[in-house]
Backbone as CSV, one residue per row, in Angstrom:
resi,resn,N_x,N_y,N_z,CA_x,CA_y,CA_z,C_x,C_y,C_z
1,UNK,-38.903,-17.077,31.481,-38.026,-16.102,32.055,-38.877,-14.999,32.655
2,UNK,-38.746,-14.638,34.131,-39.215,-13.838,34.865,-38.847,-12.041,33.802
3,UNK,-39.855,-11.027,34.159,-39.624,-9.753,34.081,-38.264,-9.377,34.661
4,UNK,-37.745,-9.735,35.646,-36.900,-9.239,36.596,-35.659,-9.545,36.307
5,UNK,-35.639,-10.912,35.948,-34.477,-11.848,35.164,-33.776,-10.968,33.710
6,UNK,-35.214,-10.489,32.914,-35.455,-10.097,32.007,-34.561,-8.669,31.556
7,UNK,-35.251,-7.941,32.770,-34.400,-6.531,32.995,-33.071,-6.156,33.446
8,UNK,-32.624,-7.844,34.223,-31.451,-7.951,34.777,-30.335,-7.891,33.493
9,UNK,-30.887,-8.929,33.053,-29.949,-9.157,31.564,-29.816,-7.980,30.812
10,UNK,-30.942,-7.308,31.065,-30.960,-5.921,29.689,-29.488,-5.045,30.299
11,UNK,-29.947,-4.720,31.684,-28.694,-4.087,32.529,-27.543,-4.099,32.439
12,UNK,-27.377,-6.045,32.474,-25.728,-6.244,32.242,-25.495,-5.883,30.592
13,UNK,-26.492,-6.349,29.872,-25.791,-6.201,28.557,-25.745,-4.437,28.684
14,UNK,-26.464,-3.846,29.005,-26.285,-1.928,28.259,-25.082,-1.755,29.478
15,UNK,-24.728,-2.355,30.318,-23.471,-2.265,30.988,-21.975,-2.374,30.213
16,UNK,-22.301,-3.540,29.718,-21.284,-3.709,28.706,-20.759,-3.457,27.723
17,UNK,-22.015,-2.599,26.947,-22.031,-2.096,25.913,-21.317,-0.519,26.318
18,UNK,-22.095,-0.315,27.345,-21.023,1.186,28.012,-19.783,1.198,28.577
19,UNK,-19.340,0.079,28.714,-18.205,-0.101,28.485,-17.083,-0.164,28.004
20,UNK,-17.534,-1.000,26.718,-16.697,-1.184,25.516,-16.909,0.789,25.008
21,UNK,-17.735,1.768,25.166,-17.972,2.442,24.689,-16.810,3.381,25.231
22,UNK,-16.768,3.580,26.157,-15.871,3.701,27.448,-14.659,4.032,26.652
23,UNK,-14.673,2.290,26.583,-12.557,2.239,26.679,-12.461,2.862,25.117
24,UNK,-13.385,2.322,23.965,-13.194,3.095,22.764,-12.830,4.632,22.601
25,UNK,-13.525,5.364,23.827,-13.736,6.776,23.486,-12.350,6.742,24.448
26,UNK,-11.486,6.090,25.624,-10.458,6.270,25.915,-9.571,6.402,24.713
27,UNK,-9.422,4.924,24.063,-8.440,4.850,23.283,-8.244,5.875,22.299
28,UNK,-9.383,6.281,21.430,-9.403,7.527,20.682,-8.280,8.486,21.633
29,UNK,-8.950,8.942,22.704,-8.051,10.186,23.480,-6.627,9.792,22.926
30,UNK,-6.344,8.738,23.387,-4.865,8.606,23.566,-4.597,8.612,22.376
31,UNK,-5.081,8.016,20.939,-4.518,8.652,19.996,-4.204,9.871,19.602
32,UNK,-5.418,10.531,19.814,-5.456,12.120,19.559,-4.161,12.916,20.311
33,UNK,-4.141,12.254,21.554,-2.902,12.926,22.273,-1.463,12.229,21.077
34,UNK,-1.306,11.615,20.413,-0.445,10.782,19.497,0.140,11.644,18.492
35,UNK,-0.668,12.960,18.039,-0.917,13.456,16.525,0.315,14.523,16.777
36,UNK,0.611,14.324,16.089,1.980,15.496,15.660,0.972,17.137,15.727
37,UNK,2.309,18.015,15.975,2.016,19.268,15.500,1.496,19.411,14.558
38,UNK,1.863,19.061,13.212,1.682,19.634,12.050,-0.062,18.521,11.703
39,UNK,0.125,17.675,12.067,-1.479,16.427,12.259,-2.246,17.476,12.819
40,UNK,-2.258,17.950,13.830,-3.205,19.089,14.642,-3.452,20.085,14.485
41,UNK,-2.471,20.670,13.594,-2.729,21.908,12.938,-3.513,21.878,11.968
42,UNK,-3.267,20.592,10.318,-4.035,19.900,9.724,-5.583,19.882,10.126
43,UNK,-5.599,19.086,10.929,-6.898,18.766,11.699,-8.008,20.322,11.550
44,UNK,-7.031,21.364,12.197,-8.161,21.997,12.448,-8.762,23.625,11.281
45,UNK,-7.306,23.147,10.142,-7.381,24.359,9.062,-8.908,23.471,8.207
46,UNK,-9.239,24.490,7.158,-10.271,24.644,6.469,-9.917,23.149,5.714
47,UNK,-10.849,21.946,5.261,-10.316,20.808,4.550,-11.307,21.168,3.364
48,UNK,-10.692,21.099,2.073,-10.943,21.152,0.557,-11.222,20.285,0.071
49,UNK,-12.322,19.857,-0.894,-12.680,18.408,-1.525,-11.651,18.803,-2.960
50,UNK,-11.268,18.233,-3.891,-11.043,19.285,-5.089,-10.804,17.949,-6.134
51,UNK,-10.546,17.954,-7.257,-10.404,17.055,-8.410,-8.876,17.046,-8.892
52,UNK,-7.913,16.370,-9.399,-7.004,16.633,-10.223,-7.024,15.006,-11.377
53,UNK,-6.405,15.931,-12.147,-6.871,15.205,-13.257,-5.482,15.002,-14.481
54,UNK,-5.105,13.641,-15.075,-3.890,13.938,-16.007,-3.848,12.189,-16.646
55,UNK,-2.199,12.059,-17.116,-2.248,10.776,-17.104,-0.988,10.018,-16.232
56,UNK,-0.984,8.710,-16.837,0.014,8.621,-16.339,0.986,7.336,-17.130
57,UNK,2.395,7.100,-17.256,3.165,5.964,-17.709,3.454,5.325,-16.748
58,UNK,3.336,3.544,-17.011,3.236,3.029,-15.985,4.393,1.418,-16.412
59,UNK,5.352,0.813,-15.686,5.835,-0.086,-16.074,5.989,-0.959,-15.080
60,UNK,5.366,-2.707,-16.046,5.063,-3.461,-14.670,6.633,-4.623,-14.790
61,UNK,7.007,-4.821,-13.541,7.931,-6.003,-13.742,7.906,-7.025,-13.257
62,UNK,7.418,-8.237,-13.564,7.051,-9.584,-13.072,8.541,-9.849,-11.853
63,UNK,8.285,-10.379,-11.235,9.277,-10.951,-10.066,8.706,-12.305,-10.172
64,UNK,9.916,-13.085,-9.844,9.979,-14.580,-9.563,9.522,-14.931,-7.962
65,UNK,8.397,-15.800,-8.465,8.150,-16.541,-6.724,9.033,-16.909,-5.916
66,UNK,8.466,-16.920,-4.694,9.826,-16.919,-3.890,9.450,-18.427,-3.293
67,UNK,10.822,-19.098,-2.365,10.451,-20.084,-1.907,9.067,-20.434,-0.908
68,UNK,7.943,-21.133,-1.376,7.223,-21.541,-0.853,5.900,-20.557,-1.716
69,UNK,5.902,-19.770,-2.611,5.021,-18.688,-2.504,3.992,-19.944,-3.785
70,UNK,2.846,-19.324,-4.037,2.259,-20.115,-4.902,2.249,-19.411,-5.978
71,UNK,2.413,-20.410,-6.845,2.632,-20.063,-8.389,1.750,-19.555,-9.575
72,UNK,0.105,-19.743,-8.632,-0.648,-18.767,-9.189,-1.265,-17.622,-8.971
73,UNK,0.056,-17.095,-8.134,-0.479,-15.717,-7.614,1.215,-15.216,-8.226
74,UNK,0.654,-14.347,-8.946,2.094,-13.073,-9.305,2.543,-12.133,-8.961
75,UNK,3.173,-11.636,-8.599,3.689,-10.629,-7.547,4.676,-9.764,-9.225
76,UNK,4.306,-8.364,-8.650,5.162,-7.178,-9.513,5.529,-5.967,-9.001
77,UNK,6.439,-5.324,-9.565,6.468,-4.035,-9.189,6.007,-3.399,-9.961
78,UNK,6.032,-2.140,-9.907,5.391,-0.874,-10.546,6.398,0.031,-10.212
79,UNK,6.699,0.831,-11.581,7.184,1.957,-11.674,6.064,2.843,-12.836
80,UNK,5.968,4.128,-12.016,5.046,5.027,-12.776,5.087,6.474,-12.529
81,UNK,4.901,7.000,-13.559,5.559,9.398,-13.926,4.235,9.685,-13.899
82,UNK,3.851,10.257,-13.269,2.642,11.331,-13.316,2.731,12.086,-14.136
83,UNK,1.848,12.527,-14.687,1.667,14.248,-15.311,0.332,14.465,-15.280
84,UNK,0.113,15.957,-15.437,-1.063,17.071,-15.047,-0.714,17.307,-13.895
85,UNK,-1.989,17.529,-13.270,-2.221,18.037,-11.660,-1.413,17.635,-10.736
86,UNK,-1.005,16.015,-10.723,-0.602,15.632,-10.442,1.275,15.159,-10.829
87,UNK,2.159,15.564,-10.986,3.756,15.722,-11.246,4.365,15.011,-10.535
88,UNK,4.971,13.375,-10.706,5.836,12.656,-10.195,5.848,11.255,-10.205
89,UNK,6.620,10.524,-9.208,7.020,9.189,-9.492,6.248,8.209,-8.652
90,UNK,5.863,7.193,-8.557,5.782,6.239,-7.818,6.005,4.665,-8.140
91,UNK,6.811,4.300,-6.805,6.950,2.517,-6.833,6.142,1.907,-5.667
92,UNK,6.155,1.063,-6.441,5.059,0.065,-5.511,5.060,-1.946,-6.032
93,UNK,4.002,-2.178,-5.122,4.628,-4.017,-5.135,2.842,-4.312,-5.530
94,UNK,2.478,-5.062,-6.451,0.948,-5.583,-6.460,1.435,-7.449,-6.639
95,UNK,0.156,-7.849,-6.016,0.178,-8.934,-5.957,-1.094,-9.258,-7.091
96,UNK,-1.462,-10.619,-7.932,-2.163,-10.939,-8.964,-2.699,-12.016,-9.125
97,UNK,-3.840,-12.802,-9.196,-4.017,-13.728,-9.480,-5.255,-13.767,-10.445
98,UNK,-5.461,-14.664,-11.647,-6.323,-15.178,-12.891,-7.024,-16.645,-12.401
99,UNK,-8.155,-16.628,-13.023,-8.758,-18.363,-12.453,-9.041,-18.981,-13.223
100,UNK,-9.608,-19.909,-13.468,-10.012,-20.781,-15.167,-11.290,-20.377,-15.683
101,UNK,-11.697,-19.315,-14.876,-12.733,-18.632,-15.727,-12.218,-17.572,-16.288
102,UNK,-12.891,-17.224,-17.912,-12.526,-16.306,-18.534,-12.704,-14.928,-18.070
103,UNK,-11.822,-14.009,-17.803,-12.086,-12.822,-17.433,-12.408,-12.533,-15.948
104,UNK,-11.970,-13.134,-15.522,-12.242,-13.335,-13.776,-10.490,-13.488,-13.446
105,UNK,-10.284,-12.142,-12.436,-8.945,-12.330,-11.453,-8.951,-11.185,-10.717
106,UNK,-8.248,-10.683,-9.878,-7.979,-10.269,-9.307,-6.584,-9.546,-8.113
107,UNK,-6.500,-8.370,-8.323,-5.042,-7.927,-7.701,-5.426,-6.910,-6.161
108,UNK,-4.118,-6.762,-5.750,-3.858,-6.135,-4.911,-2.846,-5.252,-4.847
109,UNK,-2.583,-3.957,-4.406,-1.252,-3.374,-4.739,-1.298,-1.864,-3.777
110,UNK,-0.034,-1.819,-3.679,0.125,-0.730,-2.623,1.582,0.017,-3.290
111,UNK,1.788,1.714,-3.619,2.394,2.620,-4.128,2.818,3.690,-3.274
112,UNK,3.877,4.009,-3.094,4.290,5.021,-2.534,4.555,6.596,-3.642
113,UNK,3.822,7.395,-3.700,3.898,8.537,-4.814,4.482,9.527,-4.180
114,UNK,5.196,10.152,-4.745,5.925,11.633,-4.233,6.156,12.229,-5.453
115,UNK,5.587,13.852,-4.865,5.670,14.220,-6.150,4.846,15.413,-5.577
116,UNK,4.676,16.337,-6.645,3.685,17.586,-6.310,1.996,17.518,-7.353
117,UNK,1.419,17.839,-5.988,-0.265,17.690,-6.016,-0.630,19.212,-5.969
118,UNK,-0.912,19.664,-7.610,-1.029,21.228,-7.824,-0.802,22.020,-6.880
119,UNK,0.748,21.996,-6.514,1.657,22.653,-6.127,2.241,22.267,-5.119
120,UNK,1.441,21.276,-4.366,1.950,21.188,-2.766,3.122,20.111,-2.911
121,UNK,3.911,20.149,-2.154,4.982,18.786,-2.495,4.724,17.655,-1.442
122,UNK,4.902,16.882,-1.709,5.227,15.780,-0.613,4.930,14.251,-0.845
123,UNK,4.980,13.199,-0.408,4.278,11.945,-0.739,2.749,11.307,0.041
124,UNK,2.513,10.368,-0.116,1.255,9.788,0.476,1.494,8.027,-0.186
125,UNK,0.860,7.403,-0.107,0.581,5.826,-0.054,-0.922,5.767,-0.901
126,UNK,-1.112,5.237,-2.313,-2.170,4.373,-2.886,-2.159,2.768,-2.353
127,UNK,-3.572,2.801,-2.098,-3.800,1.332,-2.010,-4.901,0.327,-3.018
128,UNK,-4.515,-0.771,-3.778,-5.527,-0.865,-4.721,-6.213,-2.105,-4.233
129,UNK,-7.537,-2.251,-4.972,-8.029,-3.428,-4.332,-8.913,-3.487,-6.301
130,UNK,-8.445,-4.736,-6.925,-9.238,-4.173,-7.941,-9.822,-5.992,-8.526
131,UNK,-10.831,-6.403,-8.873,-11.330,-7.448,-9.306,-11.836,-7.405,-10.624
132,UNK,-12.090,-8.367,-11.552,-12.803,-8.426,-12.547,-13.437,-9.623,-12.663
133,UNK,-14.881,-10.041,-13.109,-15.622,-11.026,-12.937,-16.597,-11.019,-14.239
134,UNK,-15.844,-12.122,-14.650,-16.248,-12.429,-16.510,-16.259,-11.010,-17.344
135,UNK,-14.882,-10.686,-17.169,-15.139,-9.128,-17.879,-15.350,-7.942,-17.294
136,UNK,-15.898,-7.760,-16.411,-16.564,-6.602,-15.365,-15.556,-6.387,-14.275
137,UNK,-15.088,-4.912,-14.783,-13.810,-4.959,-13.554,-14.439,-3.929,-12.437
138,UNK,-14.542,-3.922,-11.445,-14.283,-3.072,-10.198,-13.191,-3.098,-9.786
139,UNK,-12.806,-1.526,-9.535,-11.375,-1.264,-8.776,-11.633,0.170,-7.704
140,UNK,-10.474,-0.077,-6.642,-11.078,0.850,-5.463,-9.378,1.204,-5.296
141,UNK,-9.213,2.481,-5.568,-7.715,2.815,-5.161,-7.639,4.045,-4.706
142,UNK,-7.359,3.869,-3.265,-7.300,4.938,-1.721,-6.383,5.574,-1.011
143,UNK,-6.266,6.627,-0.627,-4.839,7.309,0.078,-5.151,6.256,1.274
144,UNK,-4.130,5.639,1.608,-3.978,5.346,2.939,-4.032,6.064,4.030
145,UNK,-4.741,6.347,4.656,-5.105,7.206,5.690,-3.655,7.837,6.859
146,UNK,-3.688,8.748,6.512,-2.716,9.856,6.872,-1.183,9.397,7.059
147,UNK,-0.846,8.595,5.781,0.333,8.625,4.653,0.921,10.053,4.289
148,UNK,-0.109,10.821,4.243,0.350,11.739,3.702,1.927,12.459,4.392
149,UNK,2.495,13.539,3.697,3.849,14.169,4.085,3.987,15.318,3.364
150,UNK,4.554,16.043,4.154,5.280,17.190,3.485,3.893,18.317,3.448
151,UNK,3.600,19.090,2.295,2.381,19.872,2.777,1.420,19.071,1.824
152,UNK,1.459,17.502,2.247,0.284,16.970,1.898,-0.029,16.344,3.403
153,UNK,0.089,16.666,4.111,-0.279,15.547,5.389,-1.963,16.246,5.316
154,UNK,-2.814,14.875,6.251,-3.834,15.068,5.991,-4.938,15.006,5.029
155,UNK,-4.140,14.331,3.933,-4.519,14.105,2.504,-5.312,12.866,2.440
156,UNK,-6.874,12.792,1.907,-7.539,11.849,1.506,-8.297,11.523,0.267
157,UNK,-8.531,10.611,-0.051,-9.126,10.709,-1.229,-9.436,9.241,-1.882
158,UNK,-10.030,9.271,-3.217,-9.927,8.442,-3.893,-9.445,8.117,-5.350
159,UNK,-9.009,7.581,-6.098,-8.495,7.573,-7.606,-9.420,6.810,-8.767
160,UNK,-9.746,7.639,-9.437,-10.447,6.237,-10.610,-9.560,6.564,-11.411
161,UNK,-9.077,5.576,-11.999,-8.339,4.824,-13.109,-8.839,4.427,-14.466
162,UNK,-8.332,5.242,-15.722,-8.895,4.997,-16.935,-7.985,3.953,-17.696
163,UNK,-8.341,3.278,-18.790,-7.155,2.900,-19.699,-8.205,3.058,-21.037
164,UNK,-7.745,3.569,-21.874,-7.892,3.929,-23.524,-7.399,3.813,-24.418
165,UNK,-7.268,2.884,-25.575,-6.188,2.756,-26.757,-4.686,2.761,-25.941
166,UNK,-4.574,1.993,-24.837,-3.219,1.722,-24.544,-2.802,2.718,-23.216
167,UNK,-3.129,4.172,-23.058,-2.964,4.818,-22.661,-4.135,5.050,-20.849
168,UNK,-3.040,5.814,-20.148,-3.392,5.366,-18.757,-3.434,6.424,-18.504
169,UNK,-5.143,7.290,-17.324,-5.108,8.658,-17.299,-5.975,8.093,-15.843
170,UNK,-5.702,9.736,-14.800,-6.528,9.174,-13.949,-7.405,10.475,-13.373
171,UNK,-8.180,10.660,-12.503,-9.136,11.419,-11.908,-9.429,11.148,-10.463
172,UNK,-8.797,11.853,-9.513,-8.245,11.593,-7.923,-9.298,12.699,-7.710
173,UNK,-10.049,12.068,-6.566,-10.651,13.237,-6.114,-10.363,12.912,-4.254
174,UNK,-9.984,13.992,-4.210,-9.556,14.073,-2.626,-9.868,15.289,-1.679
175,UNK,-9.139,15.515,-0.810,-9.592,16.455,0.382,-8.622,16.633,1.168
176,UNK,-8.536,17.758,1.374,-6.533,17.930,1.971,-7.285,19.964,2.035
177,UNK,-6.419,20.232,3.607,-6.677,21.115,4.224,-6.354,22.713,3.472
178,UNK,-7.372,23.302,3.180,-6.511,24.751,2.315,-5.070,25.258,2.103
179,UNK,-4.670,25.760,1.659,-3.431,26.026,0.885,-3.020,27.393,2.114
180,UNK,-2.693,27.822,2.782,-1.893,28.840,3.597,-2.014,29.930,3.119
């Protein structure tokens, strides 16, 4: 391959690449033009990292597979009361599955919470993603990205999840725009 050939190709590709760069930084615009009043106002007040901390009661209810669904994956709801920092209700749907290894499965699950977040009212969306592998659980449970409502819009974060002698407590650490 000639030098010339060489440099040609480099051209088209950083062409293309400025391209795609292009329409990305378009599309952004047009979202941004998308954002509500109260999203933009959000956006540009002071954003707070902060901790809240409590427990919580939680009740799961198996649902029956539905036609066609597979029978080793379990599907539930969730009903669950906050207390501490955090004050209120949430329902939600997780999906479940166990394998023929001991201590190895894995869920999925998504919660709608409303309720007041040391003081502010409103709801937001958890999303869980949680595995265990021979015993060893990892779990990752996330505000869905700007779920938030009420004077929580703008609300992000993450949740770790305890369980102790039966009992269910958690430690959310998030980031949501100063208090007015």
């Amino acid at each position: 391959m000639s030098s010339r050939s060489g440099l040609l190709n480099c051209l088209t590709t950083t062409r293309a690449i400025g391209g795609i760069c292009l329409c990305l930084a378009l599309i952004s615009l047009g979202h941004a033009q998308d954002q509500s009043p109260a999203q933009r106002a959000a956006a540009k007040e002071k954003i707070v990292t902060t901790h809240a901390i409590g427990t919580f009661d939680v009740k799961v209810t198996s649902q029956a597979a539905g036609d066609g669904a597979d029978a080793d994956v379990g599907r539930m709801t969730l009903d669950k009361q906050f207390h501490g920092d955090l004050e209120g209700t949430s329902k939600g749907v997780m999906l479940a599955a166990s394998t023929s290894v001991k201590g190895s499965a894995g869920y999925v699950a998504m919660e709608k919470v409303t309720g007041t977040l040391k003081g502010r009212n409103g709801s937001f969306v958890l999303q869980h993603s949680g595995t265990m592998t021979r015993g060893v659980p990892q779990l990752m449970v996330s505000v869905v990205p700007d779920s938030g409502t009420g004077q929580l819009v703008g609300l992000a974060g993450t949740m770790t999840i305890k369980i102790a002698d039966g009992k269910h407590s958690y430690d959310f650490e998030y980031t949501l725009a100063a208090a007015p």
